[in-house]
N, C-alpha and C positions, 0 to 999 in steps of 0.2 A: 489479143490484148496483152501489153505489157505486163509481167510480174514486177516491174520494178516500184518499189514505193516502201511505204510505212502500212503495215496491217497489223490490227488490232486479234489475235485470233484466240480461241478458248477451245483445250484438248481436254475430252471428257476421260479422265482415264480414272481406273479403278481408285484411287484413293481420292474421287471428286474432282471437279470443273478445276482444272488450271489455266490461267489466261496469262497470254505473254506479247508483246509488242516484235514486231519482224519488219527487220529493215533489210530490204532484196533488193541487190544491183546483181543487172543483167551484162555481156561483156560480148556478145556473141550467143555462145551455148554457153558459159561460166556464169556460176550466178555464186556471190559473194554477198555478206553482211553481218547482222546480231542480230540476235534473239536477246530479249531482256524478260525477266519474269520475276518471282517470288526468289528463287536460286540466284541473282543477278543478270550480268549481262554474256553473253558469249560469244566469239565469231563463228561463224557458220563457215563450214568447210565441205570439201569432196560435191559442192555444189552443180546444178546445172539444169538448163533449161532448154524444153522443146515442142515451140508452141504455143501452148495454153497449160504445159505440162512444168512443174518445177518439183525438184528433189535436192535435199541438202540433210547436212547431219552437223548436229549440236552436242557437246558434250554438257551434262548435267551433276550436278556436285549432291544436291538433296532432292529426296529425301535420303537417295544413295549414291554412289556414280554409275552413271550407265549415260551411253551414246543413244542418242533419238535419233532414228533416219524419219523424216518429212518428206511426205508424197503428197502432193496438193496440182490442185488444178482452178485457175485464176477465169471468173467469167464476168468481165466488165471488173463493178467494185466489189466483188465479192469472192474469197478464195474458203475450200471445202478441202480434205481430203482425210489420210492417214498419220499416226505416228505412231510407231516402231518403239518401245524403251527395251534394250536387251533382250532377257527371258521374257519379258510381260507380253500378252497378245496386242493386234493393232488397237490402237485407238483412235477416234474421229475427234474432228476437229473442223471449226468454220469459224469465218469470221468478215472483216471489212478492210478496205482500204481508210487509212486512219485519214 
């Protein structure tokens, strides 16, 4: 299944349910787009895709800065997995094709 689309997805992380909009273009193995959340919007970079498997990393302004790396894996309309904020441990996260 394609990662490419609009996904609605919500990262449970220690300071509460954060939800952010993820737009995923695929190019081959490159996968490119934004993330938009409470922080704005941001392009996603160091992207890539393999599979049903996608990973990308977003830089974040608040509540501090730190870089998220996104491990996620897409099943039909519905993508699950990991985020990564610096020092913080993983966080899960799932959500929908918007």
């Amino acid at each position: 299944m394609s990662v490419d689309g609009t996904w609605q997805i919500t990262v449970q992380t220690p300071m509460g349910a954060q939800a952010s909009t993820v737009e995923l273009v695929s190019d081959g193995s490159a996968l490119t787009g934004t993330q938009s959340g409470n922080e704005g919007t941001s392009a996603i970079y160091d992207g890539s895709v393999d599979g049903d498997t996608a990973t990308w990393k977003v830089d974040i302004t608040r509540p501090m800065a730190l870089t998220v790396t996104f491990t996620a894996t897409v099943d039909g309309d519905s993508i699950s997995g990991t985020a990564k904020a610096g020092m913080f441990p993983k966080s899960t996260f799932a959500g929908s094709r918007a």
